[in-house]
N, C-alpha and C positions, 0 to 999 in steps of 0.2 A: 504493500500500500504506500509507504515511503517511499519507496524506486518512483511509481509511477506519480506518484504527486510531486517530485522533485523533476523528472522526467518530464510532465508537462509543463511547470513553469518555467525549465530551460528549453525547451522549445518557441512556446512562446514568446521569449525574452530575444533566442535568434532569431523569429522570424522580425519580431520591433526591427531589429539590429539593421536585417536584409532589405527592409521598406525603405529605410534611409540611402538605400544604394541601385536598389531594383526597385520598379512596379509591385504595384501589388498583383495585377492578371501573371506578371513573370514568374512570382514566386508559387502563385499558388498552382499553376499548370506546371511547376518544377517538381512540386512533394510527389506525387502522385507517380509522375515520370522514373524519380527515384525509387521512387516503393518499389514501384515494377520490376528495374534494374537490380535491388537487392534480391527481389526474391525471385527473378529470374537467375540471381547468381549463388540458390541458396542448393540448389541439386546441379550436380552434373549431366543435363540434358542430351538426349542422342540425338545425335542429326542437328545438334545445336548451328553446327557452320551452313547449312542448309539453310533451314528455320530463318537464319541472320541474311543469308544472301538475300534471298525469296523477299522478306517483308520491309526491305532494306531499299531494295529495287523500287517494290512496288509504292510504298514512300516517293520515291524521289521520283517515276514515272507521274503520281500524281501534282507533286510539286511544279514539273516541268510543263504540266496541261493546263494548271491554273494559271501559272502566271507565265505571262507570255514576253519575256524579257525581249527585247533588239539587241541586233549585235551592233555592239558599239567599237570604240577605238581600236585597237592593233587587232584585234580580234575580227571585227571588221575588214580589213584590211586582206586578213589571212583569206578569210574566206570568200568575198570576193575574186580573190587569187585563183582561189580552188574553181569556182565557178566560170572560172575565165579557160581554163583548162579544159574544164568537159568540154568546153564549147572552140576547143581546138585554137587560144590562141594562147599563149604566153606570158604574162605581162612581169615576168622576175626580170626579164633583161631589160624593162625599159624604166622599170621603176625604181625611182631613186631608194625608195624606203627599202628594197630589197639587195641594194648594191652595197649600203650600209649592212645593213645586217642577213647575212646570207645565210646564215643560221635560222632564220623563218622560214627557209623553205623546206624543212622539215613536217612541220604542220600543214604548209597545205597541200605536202605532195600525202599527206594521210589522211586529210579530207577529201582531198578528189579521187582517192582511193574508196571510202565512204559512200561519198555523191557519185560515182559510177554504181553503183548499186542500187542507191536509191535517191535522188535528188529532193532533200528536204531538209530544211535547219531541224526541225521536231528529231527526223530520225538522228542526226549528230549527236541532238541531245540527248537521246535515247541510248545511244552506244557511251553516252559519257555516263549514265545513270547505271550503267551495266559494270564501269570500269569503279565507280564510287563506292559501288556495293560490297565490291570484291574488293576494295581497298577497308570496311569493315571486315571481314573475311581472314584479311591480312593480319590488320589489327589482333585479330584474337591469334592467330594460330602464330603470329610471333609472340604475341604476351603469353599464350600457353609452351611455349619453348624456354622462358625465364620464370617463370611463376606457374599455380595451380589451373587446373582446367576454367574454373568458378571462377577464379580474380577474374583470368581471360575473357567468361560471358562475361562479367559485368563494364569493364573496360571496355570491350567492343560494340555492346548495348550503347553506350555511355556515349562513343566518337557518333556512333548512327543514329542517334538522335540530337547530334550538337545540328543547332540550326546554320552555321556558316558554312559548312561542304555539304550539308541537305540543299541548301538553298542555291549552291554555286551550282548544280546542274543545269540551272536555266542560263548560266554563261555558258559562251561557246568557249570554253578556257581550256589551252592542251594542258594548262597544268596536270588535269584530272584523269589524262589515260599515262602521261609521264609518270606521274606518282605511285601507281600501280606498277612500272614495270620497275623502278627503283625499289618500293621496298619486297618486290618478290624476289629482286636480289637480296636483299637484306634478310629476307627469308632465309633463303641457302645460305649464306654463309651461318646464320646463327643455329641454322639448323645441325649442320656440321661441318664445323671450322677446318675440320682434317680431312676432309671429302675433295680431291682437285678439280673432279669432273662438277661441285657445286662454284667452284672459281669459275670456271669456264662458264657453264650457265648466268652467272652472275655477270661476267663481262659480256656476254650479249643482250641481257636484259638491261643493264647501265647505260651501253649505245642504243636499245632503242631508245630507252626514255631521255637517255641526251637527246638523239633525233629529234625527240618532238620538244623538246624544252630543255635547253644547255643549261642544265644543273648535274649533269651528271660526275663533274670534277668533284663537287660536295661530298658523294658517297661513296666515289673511289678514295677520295681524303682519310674521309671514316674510315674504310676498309682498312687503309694501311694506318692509321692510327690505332688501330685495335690489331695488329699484328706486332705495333712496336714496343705495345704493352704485355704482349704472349712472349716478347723476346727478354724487357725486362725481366719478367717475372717467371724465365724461363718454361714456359709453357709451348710453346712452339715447338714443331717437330718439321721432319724434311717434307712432311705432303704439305705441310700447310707454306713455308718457302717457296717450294713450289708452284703452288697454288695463288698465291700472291702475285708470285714473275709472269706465271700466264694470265690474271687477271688485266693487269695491270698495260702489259702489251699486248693485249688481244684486242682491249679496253681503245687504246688511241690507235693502234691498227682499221680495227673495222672503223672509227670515224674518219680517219686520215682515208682511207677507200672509198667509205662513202660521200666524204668531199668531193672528191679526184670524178668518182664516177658524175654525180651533179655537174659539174663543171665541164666536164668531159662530152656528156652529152646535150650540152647547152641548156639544163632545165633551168641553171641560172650558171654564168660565165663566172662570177668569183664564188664559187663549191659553197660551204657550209660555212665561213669565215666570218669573222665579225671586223666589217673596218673601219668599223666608229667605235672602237672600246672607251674612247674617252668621255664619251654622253654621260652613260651610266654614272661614274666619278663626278660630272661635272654638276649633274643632279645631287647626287649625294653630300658633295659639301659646300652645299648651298644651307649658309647657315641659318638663312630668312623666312624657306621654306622646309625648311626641318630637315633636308633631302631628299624630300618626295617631288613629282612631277610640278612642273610647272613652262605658261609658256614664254617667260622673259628669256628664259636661258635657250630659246629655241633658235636663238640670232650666232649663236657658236657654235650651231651644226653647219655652217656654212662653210667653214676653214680648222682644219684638227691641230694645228698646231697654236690659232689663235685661241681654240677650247682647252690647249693641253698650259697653256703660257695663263689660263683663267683662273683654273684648277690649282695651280702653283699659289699664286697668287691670295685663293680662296685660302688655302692649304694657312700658307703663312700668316693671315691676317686671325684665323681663328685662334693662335696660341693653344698654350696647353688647359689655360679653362672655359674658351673657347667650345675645343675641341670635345671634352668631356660632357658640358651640355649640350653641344648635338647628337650624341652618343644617346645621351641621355634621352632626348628628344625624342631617335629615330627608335629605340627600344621601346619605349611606350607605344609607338606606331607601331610599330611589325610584332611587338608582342604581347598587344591587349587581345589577341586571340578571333579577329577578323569581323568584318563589319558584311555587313548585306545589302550596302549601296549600289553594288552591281546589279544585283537583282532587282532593284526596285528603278534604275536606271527607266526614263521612259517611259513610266508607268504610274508619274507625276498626279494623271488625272483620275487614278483609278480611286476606288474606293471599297469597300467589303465590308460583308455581314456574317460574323463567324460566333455562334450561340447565340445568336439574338442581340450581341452586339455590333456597332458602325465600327468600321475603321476606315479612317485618311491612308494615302497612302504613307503617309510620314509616321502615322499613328503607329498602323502595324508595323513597319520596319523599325519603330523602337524598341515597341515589345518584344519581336524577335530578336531585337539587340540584347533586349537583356536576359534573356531566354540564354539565348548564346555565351552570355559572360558566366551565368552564373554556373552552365555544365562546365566550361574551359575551363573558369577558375578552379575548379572542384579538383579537376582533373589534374592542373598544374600544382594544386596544395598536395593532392595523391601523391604525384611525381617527388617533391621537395620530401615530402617525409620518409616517402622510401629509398631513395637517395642518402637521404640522411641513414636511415636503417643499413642502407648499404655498404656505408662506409664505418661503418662498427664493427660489421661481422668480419669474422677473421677467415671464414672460408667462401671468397667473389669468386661469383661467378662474373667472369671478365668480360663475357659476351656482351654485358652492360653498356659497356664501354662506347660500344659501335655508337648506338644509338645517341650516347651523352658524347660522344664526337660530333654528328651530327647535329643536334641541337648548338654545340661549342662555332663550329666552323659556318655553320647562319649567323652566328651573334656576330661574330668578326665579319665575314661577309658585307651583311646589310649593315653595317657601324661604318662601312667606306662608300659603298654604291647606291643605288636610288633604292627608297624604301616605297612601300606601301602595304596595307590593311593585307589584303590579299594574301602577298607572299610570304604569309606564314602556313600556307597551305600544306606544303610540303613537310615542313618542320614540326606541323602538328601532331599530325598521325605519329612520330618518336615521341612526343608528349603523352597521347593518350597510352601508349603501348608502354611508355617507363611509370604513368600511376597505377598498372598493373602491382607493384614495386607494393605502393603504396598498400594499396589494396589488400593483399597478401599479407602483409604484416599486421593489422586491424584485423583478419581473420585467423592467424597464429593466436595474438592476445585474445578474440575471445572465448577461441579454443581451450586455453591456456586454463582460463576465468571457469568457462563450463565444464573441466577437467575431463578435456577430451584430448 
């Protein structure tokens, strides 16, 4: 009777706490959501990764039907690209945007792959909701590789119902089939770090999702920093050396090919190249606009050494406390856990009735912002504390590592190049998959408690 009378007024007392920071429609569409998560994570279900694909999909299928986002900026771009192709003409070699960055022709020679089968934005979106699903999927069957089956369901529940990649299906963003084929490498490798033929697998999975979005140096980085932590700790053996040497050159092999070959056959004359690296930078330490996009700085794409001589310039003027508040700035950006501006991109005029409630369109994309904050933040407190548990115990499992590489080599990244909401897409999914971490340890103590 004490438990549950103490029990309810610290409840209570967090939910006052939460009002102060969330909606109240956020929170209270949150309790329930959680219930489910717990006690979907309270049995060891069969068919569990099934069960998650299936209702996961069918989620984000419906997300994608109700709101009917436009393709907006570079995305845009891409896909008109793509479209310009079925229809037999070219347009990489004439377009400036693509001589700069020839690294986008990755995405729309995967679109026009796509749109030769079925020509429709819906069906793109459809095969992105298919790649989203199996990125929950992911989720678990990596956190079930470091933790119990049960953290697993609850953690991958947890990412498939976070409102920022449910909602990002209505973009046409390669982030979302990239990042499936990056962490199914991160699969194999965590799966079995001493397996060469998972190297191999892994460096063709890494090139495609480079292909379609060049992030793939990120999680080769990871790889070998979670090999140089097997070598410290002597842990490392000759399959995994091995394994690493073929990763690693099999890895800029197949893109160094698949440049050559683009090039080669004129689908764009400068391959897969980027020859404006200095944009990104020049965005980034723009100390006015935090280093996210903007169009003042659009006047030093005109001449690279007059943007590389800006940068310098930028560089020096910031100083060292300067420097640490845009740091500072750009991490608040990139890692409050993502915004749903893209989706509601467009859709200014719309409005909705959802339980017998109105919403603006500004209304509900708050809600769902704070919908959004408060699973990510959960997620990321998971993370901090099992990390923290982590580093106690005297027997790590080091496979950790990868993933806390990953998350390490974003912060630095976006701390120098152009930020934005979004591009924590990628980054997340190691989030959600290290407060498995968390998770696990909460279910140890209360194991512990019920002397089980």
């Amino acid at each position: 009777m004490e438990k549950s009378y103490i029990g309810i007024g610290l409840g209570a007392l967090v939910v006052i706490l939460l009002l102060q920071f969330f909606s109240i429609y956020a929170i209270f569409i949150s309790i329930p959501l959680f219930l489910l998560i717990w006690f979907m994570g309270k049995k060891e279900l069969k068919y569990f990764a099934l069960g998650l694909f299936l209702i996961m999909f069918l989620l984000r299928i419906g997300v994608v039907l109700i709101f009917k986002t436009p393709v907006l900026s570079d995305f845009k771009v891409l896909f008109n690209a793509a479209q310009s192709l079925l229809k037999g003409y070219n347009v990489m070699n004439s377009d400036i945007y693509f001589y700069r960055y020839g690294y986008q022709t990755g995405p729309v020679l995967y679109m026009y792959l796509l749109l030769s089968i079925k020509n429709s934005l819906t069906f793109l979106k459809i095969i992105n909701c298919l790649f989203s699903s199996f990125n929950c999927v992911l989720v678990y069957l990596i956190a079930k590789e470091l933790t119990s089956k049960k953290s697993a369901q609850m953690v991958s529940l947890l990412y498939g119902l976070l409102m920022f990649p449910l909602f990002f299906n209505t973009v046409l963003s390669n982030q979302i089939p990239a990042s499936t084929c990056f962490y199914l490498a991160i699969f194999l490798i965590i799966k079995d770090s001493y397996e060469i033929k998972n190297y191999i697998g892994a460096a063709i999975l890494l090139f495609l999702g480079n292909f379609m979005r060049s992030e793939g140096i990120v999680f080769v980085c990871a790889i070998i920093g979670m090999y140089i932590f097997y070598l410290i700790y002597k842990k490392a053996n000759k399959k995994m050396h091995i394994g690493i040497i073929l990763l690693v050159s099999l890895y800029f092999i197949l893109n160094i090919g698949a440049s050559n070959i683009v090039r080669i056959t004129h689908l764009n004359n400068v391959g897969l190249t980027n020859n404006f690296t200095s944009w990104k930078f020049l965005l980034g330490f723009n100390y006015n606009t935090c280093g996210t996009y903007n169009d003042e700085d659009v006047v030093y794409m005109q001449d690279k050494e007059t943007a590389k001589k800006e940068i310098r310039r930028r560089i020096k003027n910031l100083g060292f406390r300067g420097s640490l508040e845009l740091i500072s700035c750009k991490a608040n950006i990139y890692w409050s856990g993502g915004y749903l501006d893209w989706t509601f991109s467009g859709l200014e005029e719309h409005n909705y009735k959802i339980l017998g409630f109105n919403f603006s369109n500004n209304d509900l994309q708050n809600q769902l912002n704070n919908l959004n904050k408060i699973f990510y933040y959960t997620a990321f407190g998971l993370m901090i504390y099992g990390l923290y548990k982590y580093l106690k115990n005297k027997d790590k499992d080091r496979r950790v590592i990868l993933l806390v590489n990953i998350l390490a080599i974003n912060f630095i990244v976006y701390s120098v190049i152009e930020v934005q909401p979004r591009y924590i897409y990628l980054a997340q999914i190691a989030i959600f998959i290290l407060a498995s971490l968390g998770l696990e340890n909460f279910k140890k103590k209360e194991n512990k408690e019920n002397g089980k």
